[in-house]
Residue, then its C-alpha position, 0 to 999 in steps of 0.5 A: x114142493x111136495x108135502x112131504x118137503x112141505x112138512x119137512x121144512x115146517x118140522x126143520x123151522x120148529x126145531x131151529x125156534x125150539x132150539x132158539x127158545x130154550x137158548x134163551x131159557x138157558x142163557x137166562x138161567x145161566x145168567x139168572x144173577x144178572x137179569x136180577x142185578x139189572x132192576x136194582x141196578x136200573x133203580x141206582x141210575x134212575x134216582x142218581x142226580x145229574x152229576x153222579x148219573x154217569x159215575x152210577x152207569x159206568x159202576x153199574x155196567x162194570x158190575x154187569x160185565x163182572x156178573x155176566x163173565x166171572x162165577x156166579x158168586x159174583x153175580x148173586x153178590x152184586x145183586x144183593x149188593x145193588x139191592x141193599x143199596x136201594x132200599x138202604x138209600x130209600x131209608x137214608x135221609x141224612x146224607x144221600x149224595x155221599x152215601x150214593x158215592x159209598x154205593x158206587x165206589x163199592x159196586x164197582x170196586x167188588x166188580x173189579x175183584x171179580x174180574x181179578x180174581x177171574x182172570x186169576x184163575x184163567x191165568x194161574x195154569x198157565x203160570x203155575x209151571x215155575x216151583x216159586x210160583x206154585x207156593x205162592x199161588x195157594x195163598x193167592x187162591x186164599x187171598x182171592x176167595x177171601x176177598x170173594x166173600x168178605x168185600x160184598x159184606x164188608x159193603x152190606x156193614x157200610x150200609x147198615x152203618x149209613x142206616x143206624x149211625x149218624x153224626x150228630x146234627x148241629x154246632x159243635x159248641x151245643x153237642x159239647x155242652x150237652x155232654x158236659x151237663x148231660x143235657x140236665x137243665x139250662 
């Protein structure tokens, strides 16, 4: 092996690493949502009780797939989503295996409309041939980009409810009674 050969192969091998590397750095941009989702999401399986354990996997590994393969929209709202959820079951003191159930439900209900509304939009050209269709199709972009922006809020509003708003603790006789007299002597 000459020299030349020698550094040709060298150069051939730094060129194949530079490329890997900057594969990796363009798959981690690309997909930048959904290396954020996974710390948050991870924080959710980790603190989930025994029996909600796999429900919180399987919502969690959806969500993933749906930020790795949808709009980047999707992936940002998914980790805000997860984040709001971890803090807001750190605050929660009241009823935390219920509201584990909400955050679950939620996460995976807003992953399967990105998957939805994805599949929308790969299949609507194809579709869009038939007159009938191509009216309609306006309000189903409308009625998928709605549902894009609003679920993850309307999410983030059922959290703010879980932290501010509570029902009342104890008998339902004592809290009739404390309305009735205005809590004014006994």
């Amino acid at each position: 092996m000459t020299l030349q050969s020698f550094l040709d192969a060298l150069l051939t091998g730094g060129m194949w690493m530079l490329n890997g590397i900057l594969f990796l750095l363009y798959l981690a941009v690309e997909h930048g949502w959904t290396l954020a989702f996974a710390l948050p999401a991870w924080e959710l399986y980790r603190t989930a009780e025994d029996e909600q354990a796999p429900w919180v996997l399987g919502s969690v590994t959806l969500a993933a797939v749906a930020s790795l393969f949808t709009y980047p929209l999707v992936g940002a709202w998914l980790f805000v989503m997860a984040l709001g959820a971890v803090v807001t079951l750190r605050l929660e003191r009241f009823n935390p295996l219920s509201l584990r159930w909400r955050i679950v439900s939620g996460i995976a209900l807003y992953a399967l409309v990105g998957i939805g509304v994805r599949i929308y939009h790969l299949l609507a050209p194809a579709i869009d041939s038939g007159n009938l269709f191509s009216q309609g199709s306006i309000y189903l972009d409308i009625i998928s980009g709605v549902a894009v922006w609003l679920t993850p809020v309307g999410f983030i509003g059922l959290l703010a409810q879980s932290i501010f708003a509570h029902p009342p603790t104890g008998r339902p006789e004592d809290l009739i009674y404390q309305i009735r007299t205005r809590s004014q002597g006994d």
